[in-house]
C-alpha positions as CSV (number, residue, x, y, z in Angstrom):
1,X,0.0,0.0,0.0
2,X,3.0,2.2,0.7
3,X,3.8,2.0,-2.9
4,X,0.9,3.8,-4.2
5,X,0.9,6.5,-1.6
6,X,-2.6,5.5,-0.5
7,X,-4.0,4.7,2.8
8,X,-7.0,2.3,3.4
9,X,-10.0,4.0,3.6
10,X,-12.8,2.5,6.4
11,X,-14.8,1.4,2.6
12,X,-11.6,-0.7,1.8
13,X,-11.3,2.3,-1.5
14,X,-9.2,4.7,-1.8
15,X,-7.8,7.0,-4.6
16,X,-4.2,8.0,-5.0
17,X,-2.7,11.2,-5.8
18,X,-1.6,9.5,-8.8
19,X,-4.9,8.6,-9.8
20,X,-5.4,5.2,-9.4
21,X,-6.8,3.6,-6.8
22,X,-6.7,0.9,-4.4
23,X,-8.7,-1.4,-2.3
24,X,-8.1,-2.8,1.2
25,X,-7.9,-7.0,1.7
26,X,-10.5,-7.8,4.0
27,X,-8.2,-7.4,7.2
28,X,-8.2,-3.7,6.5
29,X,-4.3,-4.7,6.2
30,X,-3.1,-4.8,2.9
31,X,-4.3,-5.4,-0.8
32,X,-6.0,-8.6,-1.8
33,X,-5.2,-9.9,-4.7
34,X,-7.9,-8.0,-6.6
35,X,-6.3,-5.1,-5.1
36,X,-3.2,-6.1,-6.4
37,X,-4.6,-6.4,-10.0
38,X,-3.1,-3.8,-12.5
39,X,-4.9,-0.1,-12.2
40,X,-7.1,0.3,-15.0
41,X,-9.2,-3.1,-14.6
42,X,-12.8,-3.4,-13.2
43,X,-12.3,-4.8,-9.7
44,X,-15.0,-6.7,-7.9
45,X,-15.7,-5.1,-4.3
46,X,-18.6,-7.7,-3.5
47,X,-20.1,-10.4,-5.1
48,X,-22.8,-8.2,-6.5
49,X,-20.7,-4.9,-7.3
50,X,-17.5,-3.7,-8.8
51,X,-15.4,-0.8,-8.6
52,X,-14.9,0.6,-12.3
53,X,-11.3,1.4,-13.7
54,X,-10.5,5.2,-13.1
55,X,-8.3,6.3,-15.8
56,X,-6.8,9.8,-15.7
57,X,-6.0,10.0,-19.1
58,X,-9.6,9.6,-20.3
59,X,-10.6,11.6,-17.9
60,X,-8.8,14.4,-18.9
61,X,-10.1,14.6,-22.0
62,X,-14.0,13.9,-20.8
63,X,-13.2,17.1,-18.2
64,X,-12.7,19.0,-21.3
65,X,-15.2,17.3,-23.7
66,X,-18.4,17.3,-21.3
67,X,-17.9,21.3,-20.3
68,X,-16.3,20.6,-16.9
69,X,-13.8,23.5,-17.7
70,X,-16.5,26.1,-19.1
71,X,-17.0,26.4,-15.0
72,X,-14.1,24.8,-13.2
73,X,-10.2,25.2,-14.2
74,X,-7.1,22.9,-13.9
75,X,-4.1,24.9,-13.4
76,X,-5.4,27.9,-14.3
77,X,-6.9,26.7,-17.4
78,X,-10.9,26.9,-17.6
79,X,-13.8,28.9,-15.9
80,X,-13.7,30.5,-12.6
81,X,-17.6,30.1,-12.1
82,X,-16.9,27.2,-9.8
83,X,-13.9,25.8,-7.6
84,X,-10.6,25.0,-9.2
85,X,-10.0,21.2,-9.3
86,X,-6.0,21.5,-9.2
87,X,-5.1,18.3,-7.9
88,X,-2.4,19.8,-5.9
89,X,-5.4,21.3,-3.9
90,X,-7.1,17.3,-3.4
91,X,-6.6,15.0,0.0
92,X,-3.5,13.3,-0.9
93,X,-6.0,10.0,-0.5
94,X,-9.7,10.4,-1.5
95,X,-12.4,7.8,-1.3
96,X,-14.2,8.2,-4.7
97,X,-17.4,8.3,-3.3
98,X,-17.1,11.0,-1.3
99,X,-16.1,13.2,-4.4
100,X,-19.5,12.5,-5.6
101,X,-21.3,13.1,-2.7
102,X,-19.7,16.7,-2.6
103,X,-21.0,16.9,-6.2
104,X,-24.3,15.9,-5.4
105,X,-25.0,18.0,-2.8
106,X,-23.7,20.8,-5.3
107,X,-26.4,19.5,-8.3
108,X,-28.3,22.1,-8.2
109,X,-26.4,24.9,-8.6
110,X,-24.6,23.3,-11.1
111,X,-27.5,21.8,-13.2
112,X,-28.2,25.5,-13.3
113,X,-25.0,26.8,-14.5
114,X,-24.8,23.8,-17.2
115,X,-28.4,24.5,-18.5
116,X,-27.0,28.3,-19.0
117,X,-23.5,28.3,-20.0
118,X,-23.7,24.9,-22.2
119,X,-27.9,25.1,-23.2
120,X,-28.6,21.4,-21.1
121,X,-27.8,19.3,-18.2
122,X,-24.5,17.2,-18.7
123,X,-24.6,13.6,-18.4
124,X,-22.1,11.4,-17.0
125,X,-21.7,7.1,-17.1
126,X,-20.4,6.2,-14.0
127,X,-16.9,4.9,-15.9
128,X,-17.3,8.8,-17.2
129,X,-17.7,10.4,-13.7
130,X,-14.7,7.9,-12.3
131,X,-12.3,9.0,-15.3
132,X,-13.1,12.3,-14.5
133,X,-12.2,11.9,-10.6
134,X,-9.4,10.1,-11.7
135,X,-8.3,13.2,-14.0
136,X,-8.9,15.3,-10.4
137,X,-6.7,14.0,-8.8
138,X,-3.7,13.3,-10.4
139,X,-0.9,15.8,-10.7
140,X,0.5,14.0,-13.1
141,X,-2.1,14.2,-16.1
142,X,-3.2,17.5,-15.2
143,X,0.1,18.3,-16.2
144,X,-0.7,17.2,-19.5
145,X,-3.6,19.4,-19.7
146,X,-3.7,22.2,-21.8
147,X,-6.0,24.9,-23.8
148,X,-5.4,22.3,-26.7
149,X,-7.7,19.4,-24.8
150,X,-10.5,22.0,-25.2
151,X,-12.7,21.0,-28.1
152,X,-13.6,24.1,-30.6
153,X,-17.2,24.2,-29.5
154,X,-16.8,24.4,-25.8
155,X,-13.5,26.7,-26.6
156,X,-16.2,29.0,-28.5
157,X,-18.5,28.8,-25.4
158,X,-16.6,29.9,-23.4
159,X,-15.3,32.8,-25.4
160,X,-18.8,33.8,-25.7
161,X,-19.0,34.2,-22.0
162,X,-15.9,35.8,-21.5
163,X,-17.2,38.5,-24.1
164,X,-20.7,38.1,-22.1
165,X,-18.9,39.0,-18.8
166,X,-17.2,41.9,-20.2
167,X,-19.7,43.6,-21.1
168,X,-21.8,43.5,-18.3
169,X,-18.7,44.7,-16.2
170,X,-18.7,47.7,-18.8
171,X,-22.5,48.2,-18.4
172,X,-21.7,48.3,-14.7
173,X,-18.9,50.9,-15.0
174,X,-20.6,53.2,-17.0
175,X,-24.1,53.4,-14.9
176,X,-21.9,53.9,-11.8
177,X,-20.3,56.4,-13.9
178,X,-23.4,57.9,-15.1
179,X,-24.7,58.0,-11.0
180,X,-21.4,59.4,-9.4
C-alpha cells in the first residue's frame, strides 16, 4: 500500500494522488489480490458490485469534452464560475465516493450553471464520472492538460462568456459612472 501513496479508507477504496486507486484485503491490512490487479481493470468489491477502472488519461479529456472546464479550471486553465479542481489542492488519498457526494450535494447549482453556459444538463456514465475523478486527482495528467484538450465548441463557449462578462462589467462601470 505504501507503494501507491494511498492509505486504506474504512470502505476498503481509496484514490491515490496519482490517480489510481486501491482497495483494502479484508483485514483492513493490505491489498487482496484483486487489489493487487493492474490499475485500470474493473475490480470486484462484492459479489454483487465492482469498482470501475478510473483512468486519468480519459478523464482528462472527458473534463474537457463534457464542459467541466467552461465552469471549473485545472491549473489555471478553464472557468472560474466554480472551484478550481488543481489536484495539488485534493486530500492526498480520497475515497471516490465521497467526491461524488460533494458533487451531489452541489447538483443544483450546477445543473443551473450547465443548463446556461452549455444550453442542457451534462450527463455522465459512472466509468465517465470515475475517469473524470481520476483526472482530479492526479498531478500527473493534469500536467498534461492544456487549452489544446479543449474541443472548438466548448472553446467557443466559453469565449462567448468571457465576451458576455465583459460587457456586463462595462455596463456596470458606466451606470456607476453615469450616477457618481
Amino acid at each position: 500500500m505504501n507503494k501507491l501513496g494511498a492509505l486504506t479508507l474504512m470502505s476498503g477504496l481509496a484514490i491515490t494522488s496519482a490517480g489510481g486507486i486501491a482497495l483494502a484485503g479484508s483485514d483492513g491490512g493490505g491489498m487482496s489480490d484483486q487489489g493487487a490487479a493492474k490499475m485500470g481493470e474493473n475490480r470486484m468489491m462484492s459479489e454483487s458490485m465492482m469498482m470501475p477502472s478510473m483512468d486519468p488519461t480519459k478523464g482528462r479529456k472527458l473534463f474537457a469534452a463534457k464542459g467541466c472546464v467552461v465552469c471549473h479550471s485545472i491549473n489555471g486553465i478553464g472557468g472560474e464560475d466554480a472551484s478550481p479542481l488543481d489536484a495539488s489542492t485534493m486530500p492526498k488519498v480520497m475515497n471516490p465516493f465521497n467526491f461524488a457526494a460533494k458533487m451531489w450535494r452541489g447538483a443544483g447549482t450546477m445543473i443551473t450553471l450547465q443548463e446556461d453556459e452549455l444550453g442542457e444538463q451534462i450527463e455522465f456514465s459512472g466509468d465517465e464520472l470515475a475517469d473524470i475523478i481520476a483526472f482530479v486527482h492526479s498531478s500527473e495528467e493534469q500536467k498534461k492538460f492544456s487549452e489544446a484538450d479543449i474541443p472548438d465548441r466548448i472553446t467557443a463557449l466559453m469565449s462567448h462568456m468571457s465576451d458576455e462578462d465583459e460587457e456586463h462589467e462595462n455596463k456596470e462601470h458606466d451606470e456607476k459612472s453615469s450616477t457618481e
